[in-house]
Each structure stands twice: as structure tokens, then as C-alpha cells.
N, C-alpha and C positions, 0 to 999 in steps of 0.2 A: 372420536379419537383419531388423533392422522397417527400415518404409519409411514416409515421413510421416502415412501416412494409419492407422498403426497405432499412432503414440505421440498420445498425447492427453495432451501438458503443463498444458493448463489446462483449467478448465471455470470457467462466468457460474452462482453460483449466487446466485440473489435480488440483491442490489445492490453483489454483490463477489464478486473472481476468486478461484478456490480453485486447488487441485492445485499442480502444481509451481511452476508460472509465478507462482499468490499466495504459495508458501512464499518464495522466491527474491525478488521485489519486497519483500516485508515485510521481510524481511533484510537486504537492500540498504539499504532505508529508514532500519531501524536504524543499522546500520555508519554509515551516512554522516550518521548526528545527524539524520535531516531529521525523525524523529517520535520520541520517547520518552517513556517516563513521568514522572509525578511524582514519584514512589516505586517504589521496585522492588514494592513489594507491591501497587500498583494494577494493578488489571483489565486499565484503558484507557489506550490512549496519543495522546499529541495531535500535532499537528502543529507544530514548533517552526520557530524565526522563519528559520533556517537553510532550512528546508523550505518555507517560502509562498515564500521567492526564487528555489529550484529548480524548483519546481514550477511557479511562475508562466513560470519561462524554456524549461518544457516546454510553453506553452501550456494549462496544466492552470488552468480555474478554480475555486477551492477557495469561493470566493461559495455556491458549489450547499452545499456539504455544511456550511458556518457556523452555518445558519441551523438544522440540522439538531438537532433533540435527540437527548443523546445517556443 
């Protein structure tokens, strides 16, 4: 039987969450339109307008990572 201190869901690698916890939010993200691509053949995905209202209503400011190149 694990017990909390033996599942490790996530880990902070460099300036985003990996392991279970980022597979599962990235997914979410998806499903719920808040980011996707331009084309399915692209790399990156952005944050769509669905997504700056959700996010913003989670208190998330997205201002930080705008300005960010990508």
C-alpha cells in the first residue's frame, strides 16, 4: 500500500510541472479548449481566448508568460 509520502504525482522541472500532475492539467487544458493548436501539426500550443477567462478566474496571471518568447 503507498502512503503519501511515497507517490510523488508531480515534480517542478525548470519553469513547469512534469509527472502525473502536468500530464493530467495539460489534458484538462486541452479537453476543455482552454489551449490548443493552430494546426494539428504544430509543436506549440497557445492559450485561446476561452482560456485567458478561465485562467484569469483562477487568479492565474498569464501578463508573466505574454511577454515571454516563445
Amino acid at each position: 500500500m503507498k502512503t503519501q509520502n511515497t507517490i510523488k504525482p508531480a515534480k517542478k522541472c525548470y519553469s513547469h510541472i512534469g509527472g502525473k500532475l502536468g500530464e493530467l492539467l495539460f489534458e484538462t487544458f486541452a479537453d476543455k479548449k482552454w489551449i490548443a493548436k493552430n494546426e494539428a501539426s504544430d509543436k506549440h500550443f497557445y492559450i485561446t481566448e476561452l482560456g485567458e477567462k478561465e485562467f484569469d478566474k483562477l487568479g492565474i496571471d498569464l501578463s508573466k508568460i505574454k511577454s515571454e518568447e516563445v
